[in-house]
TIBAMAR-220132 format. One record per atom (N, C-alpha, C, O): x, y, z; residue in three letters. Coordinates in nm, 2 decimals. Layout:
N
{xx->X&yy->Y&zz->Z&kepa->ALA}
...
END
This chain:
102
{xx->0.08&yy->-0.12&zz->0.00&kepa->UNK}
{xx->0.00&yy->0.00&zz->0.00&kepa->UNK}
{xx->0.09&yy->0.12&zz->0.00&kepa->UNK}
{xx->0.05&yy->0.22&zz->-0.07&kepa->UNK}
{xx->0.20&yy->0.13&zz->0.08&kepa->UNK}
{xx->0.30&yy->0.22&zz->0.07&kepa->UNK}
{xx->0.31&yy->0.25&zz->-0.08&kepa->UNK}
{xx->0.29&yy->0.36&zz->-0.14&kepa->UNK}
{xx->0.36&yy->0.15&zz->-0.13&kepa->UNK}
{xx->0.40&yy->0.22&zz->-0.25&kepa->UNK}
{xx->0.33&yy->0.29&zz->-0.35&kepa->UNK}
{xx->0.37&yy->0.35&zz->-0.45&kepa->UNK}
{xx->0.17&yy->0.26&zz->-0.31&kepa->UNK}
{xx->0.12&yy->0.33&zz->-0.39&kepa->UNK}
{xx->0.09&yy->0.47&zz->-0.37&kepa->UNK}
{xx->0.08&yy->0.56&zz->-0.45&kepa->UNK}
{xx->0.06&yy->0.47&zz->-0.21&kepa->UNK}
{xx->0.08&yy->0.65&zz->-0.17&kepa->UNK}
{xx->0.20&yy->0.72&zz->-0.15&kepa->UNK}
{xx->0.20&yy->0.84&zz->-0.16&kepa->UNK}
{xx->0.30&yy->0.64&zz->-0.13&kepa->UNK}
{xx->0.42&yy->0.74&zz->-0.10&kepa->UNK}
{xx->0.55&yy->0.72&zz->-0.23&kepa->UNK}
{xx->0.65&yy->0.79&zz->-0.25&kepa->UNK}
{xx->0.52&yy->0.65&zz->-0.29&kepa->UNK}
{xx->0.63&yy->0.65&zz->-0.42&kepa->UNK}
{xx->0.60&yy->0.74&zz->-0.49&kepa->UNK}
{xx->0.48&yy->0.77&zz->-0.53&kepa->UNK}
{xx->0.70&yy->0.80&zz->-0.53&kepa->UNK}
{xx->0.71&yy->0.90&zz->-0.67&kepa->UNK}
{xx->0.70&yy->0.82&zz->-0.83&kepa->UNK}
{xx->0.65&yy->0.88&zz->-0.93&kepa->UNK}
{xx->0.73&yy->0.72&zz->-0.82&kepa->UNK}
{xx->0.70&yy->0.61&zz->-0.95&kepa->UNK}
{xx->0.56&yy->0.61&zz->-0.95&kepa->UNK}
{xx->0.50&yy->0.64&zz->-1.05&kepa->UNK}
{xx->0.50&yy->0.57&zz->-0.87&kepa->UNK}
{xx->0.39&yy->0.50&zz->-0.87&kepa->UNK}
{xx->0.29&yy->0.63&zz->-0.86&kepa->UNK}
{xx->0.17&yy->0.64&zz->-0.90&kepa->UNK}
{xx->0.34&yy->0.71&zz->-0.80&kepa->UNK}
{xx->0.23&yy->0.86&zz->-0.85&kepa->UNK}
{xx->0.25&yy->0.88&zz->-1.01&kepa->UNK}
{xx->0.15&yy->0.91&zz->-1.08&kepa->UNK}
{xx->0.36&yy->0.86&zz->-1.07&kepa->UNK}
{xx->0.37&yy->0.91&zz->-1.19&kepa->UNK}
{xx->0.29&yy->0.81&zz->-1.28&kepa->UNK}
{xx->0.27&yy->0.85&zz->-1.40&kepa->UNK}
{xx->0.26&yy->0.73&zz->-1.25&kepa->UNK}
{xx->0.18&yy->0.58&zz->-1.29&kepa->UNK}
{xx->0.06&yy->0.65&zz->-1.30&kepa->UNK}
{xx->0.02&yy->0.69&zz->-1.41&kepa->UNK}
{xx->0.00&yy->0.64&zz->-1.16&kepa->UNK}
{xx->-0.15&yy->0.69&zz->-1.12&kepa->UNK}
{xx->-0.17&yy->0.81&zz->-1.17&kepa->UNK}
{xx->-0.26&yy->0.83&zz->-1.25&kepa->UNK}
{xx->-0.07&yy->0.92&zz->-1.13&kepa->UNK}
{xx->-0.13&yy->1.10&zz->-1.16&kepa->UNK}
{xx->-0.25&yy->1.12&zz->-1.05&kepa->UNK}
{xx->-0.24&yy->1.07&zz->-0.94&kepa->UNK}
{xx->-0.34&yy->1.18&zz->-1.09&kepa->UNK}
{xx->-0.39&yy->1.22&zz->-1.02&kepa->UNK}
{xx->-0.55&yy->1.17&zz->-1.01&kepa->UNK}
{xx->-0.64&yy->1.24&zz->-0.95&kepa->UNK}
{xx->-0.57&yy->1.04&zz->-1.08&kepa->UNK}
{xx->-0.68&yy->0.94&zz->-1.09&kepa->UNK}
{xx->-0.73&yy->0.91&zz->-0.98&kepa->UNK}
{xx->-0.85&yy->0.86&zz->-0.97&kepa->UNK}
{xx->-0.69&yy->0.93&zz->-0.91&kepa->UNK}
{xx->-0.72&yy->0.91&zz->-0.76&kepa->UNK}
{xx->-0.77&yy->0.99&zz->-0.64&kepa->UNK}
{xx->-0.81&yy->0.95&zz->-0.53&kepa->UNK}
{xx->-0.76&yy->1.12&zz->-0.71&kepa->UNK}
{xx->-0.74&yy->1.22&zz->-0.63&kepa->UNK}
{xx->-0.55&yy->1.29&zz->-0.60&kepa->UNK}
{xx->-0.45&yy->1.23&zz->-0.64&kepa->UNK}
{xx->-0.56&yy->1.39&zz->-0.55&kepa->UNK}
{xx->-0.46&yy->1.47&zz->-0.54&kepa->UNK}
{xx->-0.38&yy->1.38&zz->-0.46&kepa->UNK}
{xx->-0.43&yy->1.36&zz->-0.35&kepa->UNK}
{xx->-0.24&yy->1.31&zz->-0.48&kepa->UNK}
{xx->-0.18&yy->1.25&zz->-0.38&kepa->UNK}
{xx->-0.17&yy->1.36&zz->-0.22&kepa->UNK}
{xx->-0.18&yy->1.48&zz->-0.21&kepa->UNK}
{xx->-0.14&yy->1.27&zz->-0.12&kepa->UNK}
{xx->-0.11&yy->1.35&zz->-0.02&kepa->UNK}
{xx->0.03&yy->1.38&zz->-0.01&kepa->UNK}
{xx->0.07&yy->1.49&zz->0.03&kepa->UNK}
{xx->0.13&yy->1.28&zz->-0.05&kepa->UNK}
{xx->0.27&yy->1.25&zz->0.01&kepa->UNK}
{xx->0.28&yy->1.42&zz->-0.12&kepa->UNK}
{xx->0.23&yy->1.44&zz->-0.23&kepa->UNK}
{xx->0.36&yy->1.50&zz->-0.05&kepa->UNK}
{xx->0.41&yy->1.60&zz->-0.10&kepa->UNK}
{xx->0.55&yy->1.64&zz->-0.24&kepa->UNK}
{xx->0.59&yy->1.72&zz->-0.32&kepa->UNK}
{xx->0.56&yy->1.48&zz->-0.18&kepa->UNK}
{xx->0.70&yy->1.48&zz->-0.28&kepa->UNK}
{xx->0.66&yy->1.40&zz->-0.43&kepa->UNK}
{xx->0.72&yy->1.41&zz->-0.54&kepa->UNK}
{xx->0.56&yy->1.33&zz->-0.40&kepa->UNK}
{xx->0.42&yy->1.28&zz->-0.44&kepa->UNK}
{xx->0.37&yy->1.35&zz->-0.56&kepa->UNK}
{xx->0.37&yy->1.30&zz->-0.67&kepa->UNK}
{xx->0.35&yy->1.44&zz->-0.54&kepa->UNK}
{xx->0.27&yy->1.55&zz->-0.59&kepa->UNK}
{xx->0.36&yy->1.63&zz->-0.66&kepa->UNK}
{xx->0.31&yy->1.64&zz->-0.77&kepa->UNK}
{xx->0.49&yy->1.72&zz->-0.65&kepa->UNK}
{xx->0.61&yy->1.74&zz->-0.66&kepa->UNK}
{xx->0.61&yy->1.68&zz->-0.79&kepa->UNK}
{xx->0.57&yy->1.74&zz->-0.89&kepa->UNK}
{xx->0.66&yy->1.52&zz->-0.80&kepa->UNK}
{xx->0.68&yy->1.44&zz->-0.89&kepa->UNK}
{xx->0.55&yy->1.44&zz->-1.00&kepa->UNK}
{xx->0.59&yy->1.38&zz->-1.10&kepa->UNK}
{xx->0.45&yy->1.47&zz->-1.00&kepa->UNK}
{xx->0.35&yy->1.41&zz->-1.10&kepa->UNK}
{xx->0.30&yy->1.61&zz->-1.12&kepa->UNK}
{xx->0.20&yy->1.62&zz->-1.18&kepa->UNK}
{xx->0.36&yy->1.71&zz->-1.08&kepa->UNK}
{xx->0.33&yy->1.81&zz->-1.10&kepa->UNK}
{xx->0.31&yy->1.83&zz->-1.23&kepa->UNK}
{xx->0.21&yy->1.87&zz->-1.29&kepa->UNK}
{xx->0.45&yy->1.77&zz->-1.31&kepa->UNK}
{xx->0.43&yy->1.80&zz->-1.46&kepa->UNK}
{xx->0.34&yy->1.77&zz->-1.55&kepa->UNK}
{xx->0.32&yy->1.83&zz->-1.66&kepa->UNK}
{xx->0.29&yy->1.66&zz->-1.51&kepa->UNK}
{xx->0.22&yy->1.58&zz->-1.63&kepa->UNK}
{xx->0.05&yy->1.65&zz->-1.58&kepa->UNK}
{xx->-0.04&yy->1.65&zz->-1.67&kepa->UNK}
{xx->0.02&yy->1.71&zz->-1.44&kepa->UNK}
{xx->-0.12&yy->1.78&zz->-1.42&kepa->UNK}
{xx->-0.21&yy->1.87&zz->-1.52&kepa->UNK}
{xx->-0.15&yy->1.97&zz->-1.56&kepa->UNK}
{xx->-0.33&yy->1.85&zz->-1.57&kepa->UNK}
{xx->-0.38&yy->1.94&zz->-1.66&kepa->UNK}
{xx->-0.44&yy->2.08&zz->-1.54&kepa->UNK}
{xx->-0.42&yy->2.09&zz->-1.42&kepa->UNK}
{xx->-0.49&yy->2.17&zz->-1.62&kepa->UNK}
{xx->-0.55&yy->2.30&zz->-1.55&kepa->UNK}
{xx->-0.58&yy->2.26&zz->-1.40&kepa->UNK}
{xx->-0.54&yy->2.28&zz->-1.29&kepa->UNK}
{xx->-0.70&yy->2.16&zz->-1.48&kepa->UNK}
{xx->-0.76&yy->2.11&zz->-1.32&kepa->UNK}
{xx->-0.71&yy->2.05&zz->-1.19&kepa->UNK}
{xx->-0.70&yy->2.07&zz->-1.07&kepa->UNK}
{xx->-0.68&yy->1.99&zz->-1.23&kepa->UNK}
{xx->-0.55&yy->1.88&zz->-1.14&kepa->UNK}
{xx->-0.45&yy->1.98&zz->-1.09&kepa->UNK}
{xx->-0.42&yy->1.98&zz->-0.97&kepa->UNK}
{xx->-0.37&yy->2.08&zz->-1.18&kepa->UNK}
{xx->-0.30&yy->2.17&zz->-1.12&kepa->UNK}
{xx->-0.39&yy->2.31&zz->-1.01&kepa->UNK}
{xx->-0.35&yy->2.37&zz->-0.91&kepa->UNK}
{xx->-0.54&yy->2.32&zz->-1.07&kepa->UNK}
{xx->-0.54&yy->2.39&zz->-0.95&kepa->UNK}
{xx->-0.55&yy->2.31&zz->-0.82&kepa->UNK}
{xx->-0.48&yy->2.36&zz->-0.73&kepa->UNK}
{xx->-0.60&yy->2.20&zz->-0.80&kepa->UNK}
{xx->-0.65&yy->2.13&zz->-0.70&kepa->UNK}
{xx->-0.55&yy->2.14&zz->-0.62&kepa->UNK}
{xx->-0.56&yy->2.18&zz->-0.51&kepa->UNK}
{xx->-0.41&yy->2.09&zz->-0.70&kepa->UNK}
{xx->-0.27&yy->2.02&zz->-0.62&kepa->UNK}
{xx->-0.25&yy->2.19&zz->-0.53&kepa->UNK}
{xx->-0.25&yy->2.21&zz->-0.41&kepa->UNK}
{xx->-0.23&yy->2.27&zz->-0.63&kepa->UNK}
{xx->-0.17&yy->2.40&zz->-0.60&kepa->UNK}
{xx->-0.32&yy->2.49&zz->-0.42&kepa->UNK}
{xx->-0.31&yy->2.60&zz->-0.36&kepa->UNK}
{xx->-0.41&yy->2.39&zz->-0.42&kepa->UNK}
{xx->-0.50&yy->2.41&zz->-0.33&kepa->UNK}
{xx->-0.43&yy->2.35&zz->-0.19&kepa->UNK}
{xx->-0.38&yy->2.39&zz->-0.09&kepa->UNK}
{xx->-0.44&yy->2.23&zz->-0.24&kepa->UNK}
{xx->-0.35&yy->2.13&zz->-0.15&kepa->UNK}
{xx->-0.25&yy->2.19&zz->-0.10&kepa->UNK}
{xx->-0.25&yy->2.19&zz->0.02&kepa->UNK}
{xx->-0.14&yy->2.26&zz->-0.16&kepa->UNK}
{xx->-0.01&yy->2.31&zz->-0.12&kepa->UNK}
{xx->-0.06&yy->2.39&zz->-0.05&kepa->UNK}
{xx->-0.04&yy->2.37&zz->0.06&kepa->UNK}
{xx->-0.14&yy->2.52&zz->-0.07&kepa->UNK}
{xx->-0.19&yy->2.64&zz->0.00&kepa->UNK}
{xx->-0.22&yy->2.61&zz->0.14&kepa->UNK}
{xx->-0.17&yy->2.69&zz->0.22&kepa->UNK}
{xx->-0.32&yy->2.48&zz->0.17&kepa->UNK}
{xx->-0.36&yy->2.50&zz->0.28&kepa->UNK}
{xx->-0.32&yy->2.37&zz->0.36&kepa->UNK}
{xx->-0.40&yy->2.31&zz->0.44&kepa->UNK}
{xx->-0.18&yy->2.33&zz->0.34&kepa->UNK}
{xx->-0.10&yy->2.26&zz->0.38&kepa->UNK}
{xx->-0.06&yy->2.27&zz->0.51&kepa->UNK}
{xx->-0.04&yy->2.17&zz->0.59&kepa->UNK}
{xx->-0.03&yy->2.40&zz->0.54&kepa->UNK}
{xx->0.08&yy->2.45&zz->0.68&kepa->UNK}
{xx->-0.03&yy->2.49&zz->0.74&kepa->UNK}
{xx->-0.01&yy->2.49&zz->0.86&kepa->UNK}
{xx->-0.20&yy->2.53&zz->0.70&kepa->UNK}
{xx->-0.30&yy->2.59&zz->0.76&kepa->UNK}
{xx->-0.37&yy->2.50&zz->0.87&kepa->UNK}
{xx->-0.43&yy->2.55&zz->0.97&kepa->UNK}
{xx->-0.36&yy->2.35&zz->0.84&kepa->UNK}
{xx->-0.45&yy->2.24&zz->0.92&kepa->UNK}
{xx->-0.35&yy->2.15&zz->1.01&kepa->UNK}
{xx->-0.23&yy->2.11&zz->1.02&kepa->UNK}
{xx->-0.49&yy->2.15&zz->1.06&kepa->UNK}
{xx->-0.38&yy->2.04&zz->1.19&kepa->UNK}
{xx->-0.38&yy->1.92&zz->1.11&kepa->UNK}
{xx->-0.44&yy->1.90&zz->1.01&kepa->UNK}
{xx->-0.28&yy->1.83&zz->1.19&kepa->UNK}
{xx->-0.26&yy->1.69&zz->1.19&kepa->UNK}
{xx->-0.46&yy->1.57&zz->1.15&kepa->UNK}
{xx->-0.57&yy->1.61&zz->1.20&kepa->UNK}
{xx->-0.44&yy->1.50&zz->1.10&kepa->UNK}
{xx->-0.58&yy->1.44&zz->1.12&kepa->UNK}
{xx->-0.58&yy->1.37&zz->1.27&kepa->UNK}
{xx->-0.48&yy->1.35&zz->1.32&kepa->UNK}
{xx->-0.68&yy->1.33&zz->1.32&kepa->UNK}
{xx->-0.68&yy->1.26&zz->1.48&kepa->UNK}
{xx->-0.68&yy->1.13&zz->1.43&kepa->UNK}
{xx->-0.71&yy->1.06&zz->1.33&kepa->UNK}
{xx->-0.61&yy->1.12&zz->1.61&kepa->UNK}
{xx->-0.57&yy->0.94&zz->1.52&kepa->UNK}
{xx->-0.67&yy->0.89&zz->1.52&kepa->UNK}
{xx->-0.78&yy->0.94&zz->1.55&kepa->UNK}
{xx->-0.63&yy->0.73&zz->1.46&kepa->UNK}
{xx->-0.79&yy->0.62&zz->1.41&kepa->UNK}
{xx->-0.83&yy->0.60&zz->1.57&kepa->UNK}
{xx->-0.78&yy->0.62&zz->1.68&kepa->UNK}
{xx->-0.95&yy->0.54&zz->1.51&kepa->UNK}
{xx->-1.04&yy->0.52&zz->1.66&kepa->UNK}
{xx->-0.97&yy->0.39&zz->1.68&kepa->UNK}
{xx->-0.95&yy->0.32&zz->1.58&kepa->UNK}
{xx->-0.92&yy->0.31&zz->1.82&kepa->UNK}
{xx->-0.92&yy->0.23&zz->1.89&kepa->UNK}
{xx->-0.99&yy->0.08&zz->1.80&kepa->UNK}
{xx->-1.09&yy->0.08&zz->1.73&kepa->UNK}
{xx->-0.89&yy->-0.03&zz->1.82&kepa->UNK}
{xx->-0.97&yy->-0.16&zz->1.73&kepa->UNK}
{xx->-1.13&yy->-0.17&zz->1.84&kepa->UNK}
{xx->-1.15&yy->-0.14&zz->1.96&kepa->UNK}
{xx->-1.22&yy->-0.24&zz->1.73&kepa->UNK}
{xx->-1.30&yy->-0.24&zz->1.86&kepa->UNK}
{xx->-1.44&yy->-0.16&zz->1.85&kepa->UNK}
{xx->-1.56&yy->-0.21&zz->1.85&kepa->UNK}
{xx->-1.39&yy->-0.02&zz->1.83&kepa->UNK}
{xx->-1.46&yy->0.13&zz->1.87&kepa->UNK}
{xx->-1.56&yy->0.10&zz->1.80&kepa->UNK}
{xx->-1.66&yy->0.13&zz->1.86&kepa->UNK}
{xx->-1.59&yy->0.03&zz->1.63&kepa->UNK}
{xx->-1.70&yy->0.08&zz->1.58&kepa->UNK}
{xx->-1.78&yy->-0.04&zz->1.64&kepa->UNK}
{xx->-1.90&yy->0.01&zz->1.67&kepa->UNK}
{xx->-1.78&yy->-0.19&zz->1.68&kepa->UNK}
{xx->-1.84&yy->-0.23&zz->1.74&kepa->UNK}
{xx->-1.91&yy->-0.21&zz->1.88&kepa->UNK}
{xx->-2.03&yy->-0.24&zz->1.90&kepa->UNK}
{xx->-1.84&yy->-0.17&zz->1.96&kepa->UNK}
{xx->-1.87&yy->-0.14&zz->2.07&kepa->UNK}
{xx->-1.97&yy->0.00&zz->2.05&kepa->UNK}
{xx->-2.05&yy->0.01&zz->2.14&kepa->UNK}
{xx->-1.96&yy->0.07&zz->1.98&kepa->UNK}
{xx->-2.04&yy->0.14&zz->1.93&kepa->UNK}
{xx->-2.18&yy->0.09&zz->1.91&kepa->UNK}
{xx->-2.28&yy->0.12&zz->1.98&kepa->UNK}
{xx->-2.17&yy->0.02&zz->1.79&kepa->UNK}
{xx->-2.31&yy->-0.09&zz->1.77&kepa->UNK}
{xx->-2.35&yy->-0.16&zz->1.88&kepa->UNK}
{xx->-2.46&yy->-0.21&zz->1.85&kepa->UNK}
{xx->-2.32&yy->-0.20&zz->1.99&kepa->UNK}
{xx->-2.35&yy->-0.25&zz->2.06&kepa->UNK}
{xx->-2.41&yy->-0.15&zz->2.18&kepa->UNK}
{xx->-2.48&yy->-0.20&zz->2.27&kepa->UNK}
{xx->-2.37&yy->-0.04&zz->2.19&kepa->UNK}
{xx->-2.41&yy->0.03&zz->2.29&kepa->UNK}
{xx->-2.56&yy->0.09&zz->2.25&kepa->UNK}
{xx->-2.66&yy->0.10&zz->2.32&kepa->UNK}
{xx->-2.54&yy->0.12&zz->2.08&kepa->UNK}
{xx->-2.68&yy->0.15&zz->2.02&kepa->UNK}
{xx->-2.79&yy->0.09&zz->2.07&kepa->UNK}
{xx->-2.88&yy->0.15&zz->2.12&kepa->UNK}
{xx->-2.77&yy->-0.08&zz->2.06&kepa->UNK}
{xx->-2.87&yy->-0.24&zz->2.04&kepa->UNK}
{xx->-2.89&yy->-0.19&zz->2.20&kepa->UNK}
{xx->-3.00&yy->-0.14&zz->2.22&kepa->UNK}
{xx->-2.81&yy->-0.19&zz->2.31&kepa->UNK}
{xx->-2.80&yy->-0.19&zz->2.44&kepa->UNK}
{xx->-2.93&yy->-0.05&zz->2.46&kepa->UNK}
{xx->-3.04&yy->-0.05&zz->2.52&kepa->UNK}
{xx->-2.88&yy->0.06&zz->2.40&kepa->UNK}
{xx->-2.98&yy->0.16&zz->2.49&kepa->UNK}
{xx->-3.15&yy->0.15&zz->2.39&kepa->UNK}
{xx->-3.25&yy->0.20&zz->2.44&kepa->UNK}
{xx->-3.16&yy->0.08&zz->2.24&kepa->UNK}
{xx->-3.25&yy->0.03&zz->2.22&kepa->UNK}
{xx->-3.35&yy->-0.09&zz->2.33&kepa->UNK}
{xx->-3.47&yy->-0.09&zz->2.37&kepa->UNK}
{xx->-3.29&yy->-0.15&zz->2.34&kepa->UNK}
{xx->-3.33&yy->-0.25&zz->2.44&kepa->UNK}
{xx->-3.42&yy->-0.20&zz->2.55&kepa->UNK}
{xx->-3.53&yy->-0.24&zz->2.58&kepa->UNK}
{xx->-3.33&yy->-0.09&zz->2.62&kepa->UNK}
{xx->-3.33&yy->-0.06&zz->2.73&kepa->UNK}
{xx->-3.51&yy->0.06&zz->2.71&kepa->UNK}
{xx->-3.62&yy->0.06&zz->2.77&kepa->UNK}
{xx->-3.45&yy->0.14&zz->2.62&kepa->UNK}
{xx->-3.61&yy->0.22&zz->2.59&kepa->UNK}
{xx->-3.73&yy->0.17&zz->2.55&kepa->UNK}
{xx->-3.84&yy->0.22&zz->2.57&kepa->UNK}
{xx->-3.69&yy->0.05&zz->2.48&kepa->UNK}
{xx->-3.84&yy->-0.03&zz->2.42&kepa->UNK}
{xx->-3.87&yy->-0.13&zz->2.58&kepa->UNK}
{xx->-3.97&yy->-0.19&zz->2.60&kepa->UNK}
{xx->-3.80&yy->-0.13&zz->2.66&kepa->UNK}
{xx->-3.81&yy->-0.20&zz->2.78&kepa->UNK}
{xx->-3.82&yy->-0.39&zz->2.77&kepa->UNK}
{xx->-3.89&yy->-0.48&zz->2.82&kepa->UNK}
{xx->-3.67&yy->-0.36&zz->2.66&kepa->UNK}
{xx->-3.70&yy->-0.52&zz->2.67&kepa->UNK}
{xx->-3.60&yy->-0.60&zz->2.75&kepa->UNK}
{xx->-3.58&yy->-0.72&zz->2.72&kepa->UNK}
{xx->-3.52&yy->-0.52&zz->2.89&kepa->UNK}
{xx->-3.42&yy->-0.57&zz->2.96&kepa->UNK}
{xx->-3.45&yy->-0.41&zz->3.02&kepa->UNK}
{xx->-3.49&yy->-0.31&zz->2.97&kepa->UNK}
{xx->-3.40&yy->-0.46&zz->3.17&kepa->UNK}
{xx->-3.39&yy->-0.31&zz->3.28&kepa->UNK}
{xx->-3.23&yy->-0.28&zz->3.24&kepa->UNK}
{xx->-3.14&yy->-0.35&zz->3.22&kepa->UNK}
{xx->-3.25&yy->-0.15&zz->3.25&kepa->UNK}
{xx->-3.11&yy->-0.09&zz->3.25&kepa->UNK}
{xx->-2.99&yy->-0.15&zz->3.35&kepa->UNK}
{xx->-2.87&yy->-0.16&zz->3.30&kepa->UNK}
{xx->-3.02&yy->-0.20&zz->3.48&kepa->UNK}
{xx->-2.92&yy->-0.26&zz->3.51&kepa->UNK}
{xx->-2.86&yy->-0.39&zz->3.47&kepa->UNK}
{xx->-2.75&yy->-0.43&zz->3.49&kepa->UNK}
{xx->-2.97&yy->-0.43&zz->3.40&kepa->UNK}
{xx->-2.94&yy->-0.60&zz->3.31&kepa->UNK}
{xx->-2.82&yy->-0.55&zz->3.19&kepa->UNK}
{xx->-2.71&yy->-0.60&zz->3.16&kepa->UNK}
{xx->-2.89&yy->-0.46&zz->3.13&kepa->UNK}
{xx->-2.85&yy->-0.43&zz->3.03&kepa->UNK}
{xx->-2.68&yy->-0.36&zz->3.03&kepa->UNK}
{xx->-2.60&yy->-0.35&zz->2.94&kepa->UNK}
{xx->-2.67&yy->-0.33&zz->3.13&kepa->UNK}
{xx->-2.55&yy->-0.23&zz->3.20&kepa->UNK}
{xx->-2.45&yy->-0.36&zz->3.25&kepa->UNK}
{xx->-2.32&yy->-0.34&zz->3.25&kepa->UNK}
{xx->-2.50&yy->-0.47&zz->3.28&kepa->UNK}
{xx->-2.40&yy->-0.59&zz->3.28&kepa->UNK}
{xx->-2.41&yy->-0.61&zz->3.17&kepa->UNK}
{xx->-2.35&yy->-0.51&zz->3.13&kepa->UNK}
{xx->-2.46&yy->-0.68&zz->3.08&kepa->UNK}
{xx->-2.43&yy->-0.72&zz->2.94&kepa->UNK}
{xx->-2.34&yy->-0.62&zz->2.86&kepa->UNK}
{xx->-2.25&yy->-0.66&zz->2.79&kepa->UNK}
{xx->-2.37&yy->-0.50&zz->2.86&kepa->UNK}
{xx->-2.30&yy->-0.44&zz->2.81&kepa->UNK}
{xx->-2.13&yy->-0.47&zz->2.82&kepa->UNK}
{xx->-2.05&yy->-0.53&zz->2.75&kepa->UNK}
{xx->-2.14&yy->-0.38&zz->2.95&kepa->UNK}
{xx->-1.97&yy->-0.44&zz->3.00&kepa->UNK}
{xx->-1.95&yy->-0.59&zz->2.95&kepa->UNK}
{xx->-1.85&yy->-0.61&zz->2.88&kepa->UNK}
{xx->-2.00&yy->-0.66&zz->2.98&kepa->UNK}
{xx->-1.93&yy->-0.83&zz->2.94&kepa->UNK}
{xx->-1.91&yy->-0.87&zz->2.80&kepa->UNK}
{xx->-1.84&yy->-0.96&zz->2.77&kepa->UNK}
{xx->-1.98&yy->-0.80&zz->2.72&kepa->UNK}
{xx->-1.99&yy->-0.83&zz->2.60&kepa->UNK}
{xx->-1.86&yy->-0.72&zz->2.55&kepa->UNK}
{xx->-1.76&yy->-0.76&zz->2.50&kepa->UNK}
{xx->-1.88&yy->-0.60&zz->2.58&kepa->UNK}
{xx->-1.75&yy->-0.48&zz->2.56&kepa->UNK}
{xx->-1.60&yy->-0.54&zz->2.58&kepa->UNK}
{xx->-1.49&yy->-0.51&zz->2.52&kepa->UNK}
{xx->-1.63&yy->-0.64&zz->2.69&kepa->UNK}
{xx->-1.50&yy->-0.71&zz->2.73&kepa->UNK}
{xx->-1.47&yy->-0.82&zz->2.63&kepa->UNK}
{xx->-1.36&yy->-0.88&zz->2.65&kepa->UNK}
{xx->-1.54&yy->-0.86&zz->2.54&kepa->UNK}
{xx->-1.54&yy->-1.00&zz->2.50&kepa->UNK}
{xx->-1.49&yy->-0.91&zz->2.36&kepa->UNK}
{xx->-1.40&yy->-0.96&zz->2.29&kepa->UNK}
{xx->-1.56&yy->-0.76&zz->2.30&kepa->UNK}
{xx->-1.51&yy->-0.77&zz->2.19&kepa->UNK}
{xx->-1.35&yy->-0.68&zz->2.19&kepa->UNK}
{xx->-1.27&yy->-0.68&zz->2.10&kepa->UNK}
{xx->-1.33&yy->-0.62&zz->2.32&kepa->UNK}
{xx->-1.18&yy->-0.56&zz->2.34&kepa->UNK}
{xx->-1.12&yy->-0.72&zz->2.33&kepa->UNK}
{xx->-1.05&yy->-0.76&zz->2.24&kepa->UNK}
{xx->-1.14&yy->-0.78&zz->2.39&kepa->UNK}
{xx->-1.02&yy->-0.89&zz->2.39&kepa->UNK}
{xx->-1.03&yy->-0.95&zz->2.27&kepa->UNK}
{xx->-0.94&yy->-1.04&zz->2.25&kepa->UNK}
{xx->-1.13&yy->-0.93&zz->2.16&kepa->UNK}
{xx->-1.09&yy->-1.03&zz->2.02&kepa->UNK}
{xx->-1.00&yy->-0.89&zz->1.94&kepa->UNK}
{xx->-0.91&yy->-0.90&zz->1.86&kepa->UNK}
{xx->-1.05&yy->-0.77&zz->1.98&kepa->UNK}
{xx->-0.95&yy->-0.71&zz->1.89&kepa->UNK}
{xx->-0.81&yy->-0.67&zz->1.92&kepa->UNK}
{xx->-0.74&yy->-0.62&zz->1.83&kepa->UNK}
END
């Protein structure tokens, strides 16, 4: 997968079919071959480069299930088909079962 985002060969392969690469040097390399469009985009890219933060990191292995599960959990609990304390164990034990497969 590296090589397809961070190589300069493999940008000059792709261009910009993909969207505007991110890797800088990336982009750099396949500058030449960009038409109008693709050159404004990249030259957007460059602009508001130094302007944004870092992206946040990925969510925790796990996160989007335990997510889905807390949904099913507070469903449960409003349609009244488990008391919230029942449901407040299951939760946790099941939370525990899917942290430990990921």
């Amino acid at each position: 997968m590296s090589f397809f985002i961070a190589d300069p060969e493999a940008g000059k392969i792709l261009g910009a079919e993909r969207g505007i690469p991110a890797s800088k040097q990336v982009r750099d390399a396949i500058a030449p071959t960009l038409g109008d469009m693709d050159r404004t985009m990249s030259g957007y890219i460059a602009f508001i480069s130094d302007k944004v933060s870092p992206l946040p990191p990925p969510p925790p292995r796990g996160a989007g299930e335990v997510l889905n599960l807390l949904l099913r959990t507070n469903e449960s609990v409003a349609f009244k088909r488990v008391t919230a304390a029942d449901a407040a164990k299951q939760f946790i034990r099941d939370t525990g079962d899917i942290l430990a497969r990921a």
